[in-house]
C-alpha positions as CSV (number, residue, x, y, z in Angstrom):
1,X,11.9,-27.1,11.1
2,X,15.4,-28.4,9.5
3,X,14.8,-25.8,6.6
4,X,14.8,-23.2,9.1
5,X,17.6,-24.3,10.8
6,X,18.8,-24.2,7.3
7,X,18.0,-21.1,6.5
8,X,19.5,-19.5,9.7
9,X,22.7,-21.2,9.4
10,X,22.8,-19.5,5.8
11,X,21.8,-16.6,7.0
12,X,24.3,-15.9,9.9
13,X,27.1,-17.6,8.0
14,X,26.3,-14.4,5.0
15,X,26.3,-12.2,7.8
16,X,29.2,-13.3,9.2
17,X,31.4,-13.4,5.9
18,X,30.5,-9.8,5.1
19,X,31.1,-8.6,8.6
20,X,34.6,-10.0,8.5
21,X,34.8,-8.6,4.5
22,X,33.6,-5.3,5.8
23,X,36.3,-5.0,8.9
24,X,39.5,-6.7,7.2
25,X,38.7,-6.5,3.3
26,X,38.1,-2.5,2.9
27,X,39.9,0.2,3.0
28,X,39.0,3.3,4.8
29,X,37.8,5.0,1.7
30,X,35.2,2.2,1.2
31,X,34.3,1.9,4.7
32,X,33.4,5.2,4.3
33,X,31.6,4.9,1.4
34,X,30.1,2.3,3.0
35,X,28.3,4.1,5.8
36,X,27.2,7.0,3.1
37,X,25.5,4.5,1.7
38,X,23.9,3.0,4.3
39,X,23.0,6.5,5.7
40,X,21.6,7.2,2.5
41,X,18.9,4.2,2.5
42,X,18.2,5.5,5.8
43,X,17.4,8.9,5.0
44,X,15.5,7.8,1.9
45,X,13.6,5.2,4.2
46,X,12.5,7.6,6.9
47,X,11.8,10.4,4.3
48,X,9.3,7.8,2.2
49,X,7.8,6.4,5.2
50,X,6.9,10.0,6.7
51,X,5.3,10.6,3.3
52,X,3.7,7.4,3.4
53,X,2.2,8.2,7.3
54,X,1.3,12.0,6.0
55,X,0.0,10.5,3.1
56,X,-2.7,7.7,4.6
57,X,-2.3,8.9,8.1
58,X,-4.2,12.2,7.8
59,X,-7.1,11.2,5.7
60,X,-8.0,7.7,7.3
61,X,-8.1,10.0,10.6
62,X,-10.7,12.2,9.0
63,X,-12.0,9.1,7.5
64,X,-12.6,7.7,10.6
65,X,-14.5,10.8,12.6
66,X,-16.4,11.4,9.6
67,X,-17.9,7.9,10.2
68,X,-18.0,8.0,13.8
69,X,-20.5,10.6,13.3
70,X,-22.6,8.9,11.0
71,X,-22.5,5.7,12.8
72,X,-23.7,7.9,16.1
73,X,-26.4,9.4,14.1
74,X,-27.9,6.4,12.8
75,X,-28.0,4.8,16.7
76,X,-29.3,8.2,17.6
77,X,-32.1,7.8,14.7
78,X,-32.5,4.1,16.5
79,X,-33.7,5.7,20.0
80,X,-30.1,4.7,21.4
Protein backbone atom coordinates (compact mmCIF):
# COMPACT_ATOMS: atom_id res chain seq x y z
CA UNK A 1 0.00 0.00 0.00
CA UNK A 2 2.98 2.67 0.75
CA UNK A 3 4.19 2.06 -2.85
CA UNK A 4 0.93 3.19 -4.06
CA UNK A 5 0.73 5.93 -1.99
CA UNK A 6 4.11 6.42 -3.59
CA UNK A 7 3.23 6.16 -6.70
CA UNK A 8 0.29 8.63 -6.49
CA UNK A 9 2.16 11.18 -4.89
CA UNK A 10 4.60 10.96 -7.95
CA UNK A 11 2.09 10.80 -10.07
CA UNK A 12 -0.06 14.01 -9.07
CA UNK A 13 3.18 15.92 -8.15
CA UNK A 14 4.16 15.24 -12.45
CA UNK A 15 0.82 16.31 -13.09
CA UNK A 16 0.92 19.11 -11.21
CA UNK A 17 4.41 20.48 -12.44
CA UNK A 18 3.33 20.24 -16.02
CA UNK A 19 0.00 21.84 -15.45
CA UNK A 20 1.64 24.83 -13.88
CA UNK A 21 4.63 24.48 -16.98
CA UNK A 22 1.78 24.35 -19.32
CA UNK A 23 -0.26 27.65 -17.88
CA UNK A 24 2.83 29.94 -16.86
CA UNK A 25 5.87 28.42 -18.90
CA UNK A 26 4.41 28.66 -22.67
CA UNK A 27 3.76 30.98 -24.86
CA UNK A 28 0.61 31.18 -26.89
CA UNK A 29 2.21 29.76 -29.90
CA UNK A 30 3.04 26.59 -27.93
CA UNK A 31 -0.04 26.37 -26.15
CA UNK A 32 -1.38 26.22 -29.32
CA UNK A 33 0.77 23.79 -30.54
CA UNK A 34 0.01 22.12 -27.69
CA UNK A 35 -3.64 21.40 -28.20
CA UNK A 36 -2.81 20.46 -32.07
CA UNK A 37 -1.02 17.96 -30.76
CA UNK A 38 -3.18 16.69 -28.36
CA UNK A 39 -6.10 16.85 -30.93
CA UNK A 40 -4.04 14.98 -33.18
CA UNK A 41 -3.55 11.82 -30.81
CA UNK A 42 -7.09 12.10 -30.52
CA UNK A 43 -8.05 11.88 -34.03
CA UNK A 44 -5.42 9.22 -34.58
CA UNK A 45 -6.93 7.27 -31.50
CA UNK A 46 -10.53 7.39 -32.44
CA UNK A 47 -9.67 6.72 -36.19
CA UNK A 48 -7.54 3.34 -35.13
CA UNK A 49 -9.89 2.28 -32.67
CA UNK A 50 -12.99 2.51 -35.30
CA UNK A 51 -10.71 0.38 -37.52
CA UNK A 52 -9.98 -1.77 -34.75
CA UNK A 53 -14.14 -2.21 -33.91
CA UNK A 54 -14.83 -2.54 -37.89
CA UNK A 55 -12.07 -4.71 -38.12
CA UNK A 56 -12.93 -7.59 -35.20
CA UNK A 57 -16.37 -6.18 -34.62
CA UNK A 58 -18.05 -7.35 -37.83
CA UNK A 59 -16.60 -10.79 -38.25
CA UNK A 60 -16.75 -12.04 -34.50
CA UNK A 61 -20.59 -10.92 -35.05
CA UNK A 62 -20.93 -13.25 -37.99
CA UNK A 63 -18.71 -15.51 -36.12
CA UNK A 64 -21.02 -15.72 -33.51
CA UNK A 65 -24.59 -16.49 -35.51
CA UNK A 66 -22.75 -18.78 -37.57
CA UNK A 67 -22.22 -20.86 -34.41
CA UNK A 68 -25.39 -20.20 -32.89
CA UNK A 69 -26.80 -22.04 -35.63
CA UNK A 70 -24.70 -24.97 -35.47
CA UNK A 71 -24.90 -25.12 -31.73
CA UNK A 72 -28.98 -25.10 -32.31
CA UNK A 73 -28.69 -27.83 -34.82
CA UNK A 74 -26.70 -30.15 -33.00
CA UNK A 75 -29.46 -29.75 -29.77
CA UNK A 76 -32.01 -30.06 -32.47
CA UNK A 77 -30.12 -33.42 -33.74
CA UNK A 78 -30.30 -34.28 -29.74
CA UNK A 79 -34.29 -34.32 -29.68
CA UNK A 80 -34.08 -30.88 -27.72
Amino acid sequence: MKRFVGYAVALGTLVGAGALLYRFGLSDEAKDGVRRAAQSVRDAYESVSQHVSDLYGGGAAEDMASRQRDVAHQWEALGF
